[in-house]
C-alpha positions as CSV (number, residue, x, y, z in Angstrom):
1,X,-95.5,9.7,86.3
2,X,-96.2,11.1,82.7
3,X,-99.0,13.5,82.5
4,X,-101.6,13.4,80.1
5,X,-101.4,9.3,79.9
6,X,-104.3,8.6,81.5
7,X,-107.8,8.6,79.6
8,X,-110.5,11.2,80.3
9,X,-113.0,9.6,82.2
10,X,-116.5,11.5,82.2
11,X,-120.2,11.1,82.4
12,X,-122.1,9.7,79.6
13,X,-125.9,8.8,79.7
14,X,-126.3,4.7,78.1
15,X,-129.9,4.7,76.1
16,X,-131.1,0.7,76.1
17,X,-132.9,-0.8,73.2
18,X,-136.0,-0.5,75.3
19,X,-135.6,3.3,75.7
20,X,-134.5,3.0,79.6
21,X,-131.5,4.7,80.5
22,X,-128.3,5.1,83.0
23,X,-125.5,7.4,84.0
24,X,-122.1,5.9,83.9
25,X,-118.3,6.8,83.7
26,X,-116.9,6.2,80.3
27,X,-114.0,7.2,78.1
28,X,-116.7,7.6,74.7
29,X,-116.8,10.8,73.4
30,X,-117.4,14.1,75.7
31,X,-119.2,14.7,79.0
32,X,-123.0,14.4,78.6
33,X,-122.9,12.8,75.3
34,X,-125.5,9.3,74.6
35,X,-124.6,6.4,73.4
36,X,-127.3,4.4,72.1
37,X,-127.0,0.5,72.4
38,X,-128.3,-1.8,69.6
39,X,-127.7,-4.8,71.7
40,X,-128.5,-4.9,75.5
41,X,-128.5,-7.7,77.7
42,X,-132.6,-7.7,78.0
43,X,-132.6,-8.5,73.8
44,X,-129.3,-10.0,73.4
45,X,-129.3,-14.2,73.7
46,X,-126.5,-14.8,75.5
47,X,-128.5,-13.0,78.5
48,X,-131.5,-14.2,77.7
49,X,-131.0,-17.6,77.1
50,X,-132.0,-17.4,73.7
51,X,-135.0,-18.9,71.9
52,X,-133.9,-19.7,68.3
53,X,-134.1,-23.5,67.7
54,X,-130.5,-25.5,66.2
55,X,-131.2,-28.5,63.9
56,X,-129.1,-31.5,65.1
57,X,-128.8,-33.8,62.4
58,X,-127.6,-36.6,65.3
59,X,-124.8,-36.5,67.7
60,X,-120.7,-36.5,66.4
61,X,-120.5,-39.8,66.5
62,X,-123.6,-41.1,64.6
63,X,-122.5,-37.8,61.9
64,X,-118.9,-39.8,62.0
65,X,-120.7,-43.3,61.8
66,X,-122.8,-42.3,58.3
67,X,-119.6,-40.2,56.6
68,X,-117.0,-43.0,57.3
69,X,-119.1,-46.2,58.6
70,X,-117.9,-48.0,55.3
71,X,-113.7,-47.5,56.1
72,X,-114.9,-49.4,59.3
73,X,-114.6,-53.3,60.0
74,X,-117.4,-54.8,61.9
């Protein structure tokens, strides 16, 4: 096997958006360094199911219905 082909693995500290923290193995910068998340799964909506509101302006087939109703024969 080659040496030197293999990443260095090390121990970085992860800082969460609400200021918790953990120890993990990564390959990010050098031993002891913090990496400082912007988006965590406790703020992030595909964790937390999200509470933004989408307008549906009717299903696809009513939206297909009102574009190209008048093409169709009834």
């Amino acid at each position: 096997m080659k040496a030197d082909t293999h990443p260095d693995y090390h121990f970085i500290t992860v800082t969460l958006t609400d200021g918790s923290t953990y120890q993990t193995r990564s390959t990010y910068g050098k031993e002891g360094d913090v990496l400082n998340l912007d988006i965590d799964p406790s703020t992030h909506p595909a964790w937390t199911g999200g509470n933004q509101q989408m307008l549906d302006r009717g299903g696809r087939v009513s939206r297909f219905n009102n574009k190209f109703g008048g093409f169709i024969k009834k």
